[in-house]
N, C-alpha and C positions, 0 to 999 in steps of 0.2 A: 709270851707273844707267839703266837701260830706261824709255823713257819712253813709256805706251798713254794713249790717248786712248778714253773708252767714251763712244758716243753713244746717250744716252738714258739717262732718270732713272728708268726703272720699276723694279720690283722684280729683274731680271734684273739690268739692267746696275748697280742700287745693290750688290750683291752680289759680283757682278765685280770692279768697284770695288775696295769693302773689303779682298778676299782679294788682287788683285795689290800695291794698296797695302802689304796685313801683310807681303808677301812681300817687298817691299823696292824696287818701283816705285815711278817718279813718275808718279801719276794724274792724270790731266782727267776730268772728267765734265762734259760740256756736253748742256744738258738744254732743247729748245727751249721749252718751258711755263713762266708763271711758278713753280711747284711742282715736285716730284717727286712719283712715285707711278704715273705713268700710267696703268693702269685702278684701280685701288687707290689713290682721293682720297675724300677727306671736305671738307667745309664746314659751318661752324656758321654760323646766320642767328635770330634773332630767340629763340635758347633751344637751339634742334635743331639736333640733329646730322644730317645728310646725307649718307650713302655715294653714290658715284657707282654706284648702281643698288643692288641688292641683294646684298650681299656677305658672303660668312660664311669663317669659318677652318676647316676642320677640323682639331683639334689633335690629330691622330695624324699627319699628313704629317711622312716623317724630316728632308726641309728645312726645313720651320720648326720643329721642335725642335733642329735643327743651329740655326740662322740666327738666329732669335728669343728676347728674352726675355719668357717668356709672363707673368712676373711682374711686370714692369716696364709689360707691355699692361693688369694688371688686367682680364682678361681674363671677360667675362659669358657666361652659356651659358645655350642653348636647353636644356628638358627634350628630353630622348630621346623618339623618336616623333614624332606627330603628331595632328592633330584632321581628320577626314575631312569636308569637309562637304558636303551636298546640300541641295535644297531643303524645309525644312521638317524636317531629320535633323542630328545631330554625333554624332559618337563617336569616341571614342578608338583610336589604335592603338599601343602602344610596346613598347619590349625590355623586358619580365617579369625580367631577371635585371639590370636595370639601373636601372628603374622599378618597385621590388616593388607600391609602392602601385596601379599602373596596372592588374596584372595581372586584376581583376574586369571591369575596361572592356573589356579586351583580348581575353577567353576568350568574352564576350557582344556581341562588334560581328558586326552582321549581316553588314556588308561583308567580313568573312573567315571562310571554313571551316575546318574540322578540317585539310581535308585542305591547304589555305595554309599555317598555320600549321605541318603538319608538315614539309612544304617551306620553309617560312620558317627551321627549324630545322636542317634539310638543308643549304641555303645558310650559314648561320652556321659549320659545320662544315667545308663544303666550302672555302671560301675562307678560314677562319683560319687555314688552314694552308698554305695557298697561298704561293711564295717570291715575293718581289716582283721579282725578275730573270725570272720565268718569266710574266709578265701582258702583256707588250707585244712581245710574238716569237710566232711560228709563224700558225697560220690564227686565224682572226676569223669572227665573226659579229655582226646586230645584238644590242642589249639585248632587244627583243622575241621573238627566235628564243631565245637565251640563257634569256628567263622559261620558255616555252613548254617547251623539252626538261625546264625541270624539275617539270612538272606544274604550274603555277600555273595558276588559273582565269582565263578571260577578268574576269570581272568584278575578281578584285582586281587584277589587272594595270591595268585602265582606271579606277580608285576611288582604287589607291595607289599603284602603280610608277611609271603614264603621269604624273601631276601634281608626282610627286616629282623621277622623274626628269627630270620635263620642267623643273623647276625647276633642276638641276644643268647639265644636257645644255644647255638651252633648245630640246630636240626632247620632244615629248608625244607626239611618233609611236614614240618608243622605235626609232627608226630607228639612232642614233648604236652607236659602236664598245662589243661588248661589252666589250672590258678596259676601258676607262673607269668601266662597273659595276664590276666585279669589282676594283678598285683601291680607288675610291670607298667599294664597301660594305664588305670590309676596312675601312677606315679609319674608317669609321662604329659597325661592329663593337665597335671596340678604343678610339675615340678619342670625343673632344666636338664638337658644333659650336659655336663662339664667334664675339662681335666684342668688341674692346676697347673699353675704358669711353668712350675718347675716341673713336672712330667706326674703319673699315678704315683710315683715312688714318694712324693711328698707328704704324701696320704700316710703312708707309715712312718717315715720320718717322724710327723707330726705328733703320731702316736706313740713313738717310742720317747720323745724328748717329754711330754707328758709323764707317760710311765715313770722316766725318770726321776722326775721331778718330785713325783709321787713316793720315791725312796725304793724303787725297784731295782735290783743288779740285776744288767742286761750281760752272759755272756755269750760272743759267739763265737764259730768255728766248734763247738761243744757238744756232739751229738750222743745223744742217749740209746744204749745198747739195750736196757733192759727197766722193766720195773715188772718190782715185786713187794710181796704183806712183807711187814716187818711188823715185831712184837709191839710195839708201840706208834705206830705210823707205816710209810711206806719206803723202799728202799730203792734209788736211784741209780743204776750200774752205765756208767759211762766207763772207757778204756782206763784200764787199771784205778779204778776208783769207784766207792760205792757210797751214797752218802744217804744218809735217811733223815726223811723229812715227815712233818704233821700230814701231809697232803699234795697230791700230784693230780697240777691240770692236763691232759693233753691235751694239742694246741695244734698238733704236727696235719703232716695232710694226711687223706684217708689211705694211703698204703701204707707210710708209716706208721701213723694209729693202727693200725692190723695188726702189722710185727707186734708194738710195743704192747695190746691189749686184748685180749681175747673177748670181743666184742664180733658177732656174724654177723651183725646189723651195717656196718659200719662201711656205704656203698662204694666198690672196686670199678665199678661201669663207667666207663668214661668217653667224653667226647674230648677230643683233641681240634687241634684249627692250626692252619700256618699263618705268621704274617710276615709281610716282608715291607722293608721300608724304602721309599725308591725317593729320586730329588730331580726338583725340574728347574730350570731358570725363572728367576722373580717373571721374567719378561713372561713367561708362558706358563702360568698360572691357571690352574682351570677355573672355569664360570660359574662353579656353585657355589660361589661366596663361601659362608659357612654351613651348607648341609651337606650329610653324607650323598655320595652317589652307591644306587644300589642299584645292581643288574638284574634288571627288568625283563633282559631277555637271553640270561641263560645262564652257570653258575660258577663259570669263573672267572676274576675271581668273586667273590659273594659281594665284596662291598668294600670302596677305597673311599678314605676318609683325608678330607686335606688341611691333617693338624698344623700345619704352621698358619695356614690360613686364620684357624680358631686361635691359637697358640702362636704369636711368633715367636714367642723362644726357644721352641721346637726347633728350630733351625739357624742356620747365619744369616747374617746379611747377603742377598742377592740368592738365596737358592730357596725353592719353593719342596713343603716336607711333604709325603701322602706314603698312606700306609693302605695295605690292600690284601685283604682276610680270606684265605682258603680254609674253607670247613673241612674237616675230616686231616685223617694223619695223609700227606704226601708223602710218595716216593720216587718222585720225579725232583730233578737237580734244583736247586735255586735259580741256576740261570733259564731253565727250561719255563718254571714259574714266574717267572719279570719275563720272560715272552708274552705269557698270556696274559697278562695284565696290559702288554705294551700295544698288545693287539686288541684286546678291548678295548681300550683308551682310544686308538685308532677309528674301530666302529661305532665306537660313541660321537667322536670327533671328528667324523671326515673330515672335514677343510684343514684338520692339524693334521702335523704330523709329530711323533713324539721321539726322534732317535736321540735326543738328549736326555732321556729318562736313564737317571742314574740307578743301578740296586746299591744301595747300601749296607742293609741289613737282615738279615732273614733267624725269624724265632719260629722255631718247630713246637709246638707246645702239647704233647701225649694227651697231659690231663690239663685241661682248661677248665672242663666242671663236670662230675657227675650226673650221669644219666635222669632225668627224671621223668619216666614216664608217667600216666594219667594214674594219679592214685599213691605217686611214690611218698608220699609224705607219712602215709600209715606207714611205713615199716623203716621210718631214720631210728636208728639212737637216740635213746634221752640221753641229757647230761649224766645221770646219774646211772646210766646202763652200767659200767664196770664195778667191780667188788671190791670192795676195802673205801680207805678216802683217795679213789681213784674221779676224778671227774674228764667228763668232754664239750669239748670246745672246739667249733670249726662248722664252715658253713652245713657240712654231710648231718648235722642234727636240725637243721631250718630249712634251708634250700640252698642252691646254689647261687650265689651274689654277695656282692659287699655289706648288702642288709642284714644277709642271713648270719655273716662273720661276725661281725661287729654287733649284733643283735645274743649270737651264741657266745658271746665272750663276757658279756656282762650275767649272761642267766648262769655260765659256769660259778663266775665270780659268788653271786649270791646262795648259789647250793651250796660251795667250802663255806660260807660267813652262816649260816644257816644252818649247818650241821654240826 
């Protein structure tokens, strides 16, 4: 029996895991963290639920409808659209053919013209037909050049793309790789954005009881010092222990994939983003139902999302959840950040006032995803970049997303069953 060792518990190497296990390996998954999950954790504390940063599914990605059971997640959804907001303005923007109700708000928001809107429909067209083998090959440009060719006005581009995308991307400069749009709004198109009742972290849960089940040993707390050739396989060097095995996936994120494997491909660039978790009374609940609100008129913070609304588990009874996303690393206090959040709320809100806005929680997050500008996909790692039965696994070989994790975790898998 072939026996692979995969390091690291994220969503890549849970998935790896599972598939070499079904296939008739003997798995290790050692996983240095007390948990699995690696960017994709949750924590419950005092009622609420706590994604590690802001996190959503979009339920049209073919990996997690391969990988996941969406039924089993209980899975809550955002309305389609969004709530645009400025100082002293909100309105509505959503898909008409998916939102009927919305469509009055939609046809009357100042922030988009005729002529958006027939580009917006342009786009719909354009890329639902789009093959998904044909998104991530040939020339590139940014998302911002990408709007531009297709007639979008400056202003909606800076009121809706730049906040949204900037939300996805975590660039508001629309700097990032156009297939990344084009992949994305596909998806968005045709699919939901969700999180599961019990927070993103159930995502991995999910995958690891799987794995399990599959006959994989999951250890954690177990982190890997070293790997190197051995005469017959590969060699394993955790603290005081070296164990050698047929086969090793890496699985880990791209800094530690560097230390452990001399791969230069293997991208360090990173965008970072804060979130912080703030709580209101049921009684004063904001009025975008279930869409995000995304600031329309300036950029912080980028975009507050009102998960108990989507999600009431996210919270207790009588307290309303919203999480509210700074792009880029801060270095300004937490409380200084739930200022500015409590002041946009404010000029979004006139007529409210918000001094019961609780901060609850606040996640710094350095590396949220690697850089990917126009073109980055020519120069990721193959799975099979490293030498020896060394394999890679992790979104840094697809793109950055849960697509790319859970997409690179199965292609790892079939390179070791294939070789």
């Amino acid at each position: 029996m072939t026996q692979v060792t995969v390091v690291g518990g994220g969503l890549a190497g849970l998935v790896a895991a599972r598939h070499l296990a079904a296939d008739g390996a003997d798995v290790e998954l050692l996983e240095r963290r007390e948990s699995v999950g690696g960017r994709v954790r949750s924590r419950q504390i005092d009622g609420y639920t706590f994604d590690r940063g802001f996190q959503v599914l979009f339920t049209g990605y073919p990996a997690a409808q391969r990988e996941l059971d969406y039924r089993d997640l209980d899975l809550q959804y955002f309305t389609p659209g969004a709530t645009l907001a400025r100082p002293g303005s909100r309105s509505v923007l959503a898909d008409p053919r998916r939102d009927p109700a919305s469509l009055t708000e939609t046809l009357f928001n100042a922030n988009v013209s005729f002529g958006d809107m027939t580009s917006l429909l342009g786009l719909w067209r354009e890329l639902a037909n789009e093959d998904e083998s044909e998104v991530f090959v040939g020339e590139d440009e940014s998302i911002d050049e990408f709007l531009r060719d297709r007639g979008f006005s400056n202003r909606f581009i800076e009121r809706f793309f730049a906040p949204f995308y900037g939300g996805i991307t975590l660039d508001r400069t629309l700097a990032t790789s156009a297939a990344v749009f084009r992949y994305t709004f596909r998806m968005l198109a045709g699919g939901s954005i969700a999180v599961p009742a019990a927070g993103m972290g159930a995502i991995a849960d999910q995958l690891a009881d799987a794995a399990r089940e599959a006959g994989v040993e999951i250890t954690l707390d177990s982190e890997v010092e070293a790997i190197e050739g051995a005469r017959d396989g590969v060699a394993v060097e955790l603290a005081g222990e070296s164990r050698e095995t047929d086969a090793v996936v890496v699985a880990a994120d791209p800094k530690q994939a560097s230390e452990l494997i001399d791969v230069a491909s293997i991208p360090t660039d990173a965008r970072g983003c804060v979130t912080q978790y703030l709580s209101l009374p049921t009684h004063q609940r904001l009025d975008t139902g279930k869409k995000l609100l995304l600031n329309a008129g300036g950029t912080e913070p980028n975009h507050v999302a009102p998960l108990s609304a989507v999600a009431p588990d996210y919270s207790p009874a009588g307290r309303e959840l919203l999480s509210a996303t700074f792009l880029g690393e801060q270095d300004r206090s937490d409380e200084e950040l739930a200022k500015r959040t409590r002041e946009a709320l404010g000029a979004w809100y006139p007529e409210r006032r918000f001094d019961d806005l609780e901060l609850l929680a606040t996640d710094r997050i350095p590396f949220a995803q690697f850089a990917q500008p126009p073109g980055f996909y020519r120069d990721l790692p193959s799975t099979n970049a490293p030498d020896g039965n060394v394999y890679l696994a992790g979104d840094y070989t697809n793109w950055s997303s849960i697509q790319g994790a859970l997409e690179s975790g199965r292609t790892a898998a079939h390179a070791v069953l294939d070789s």
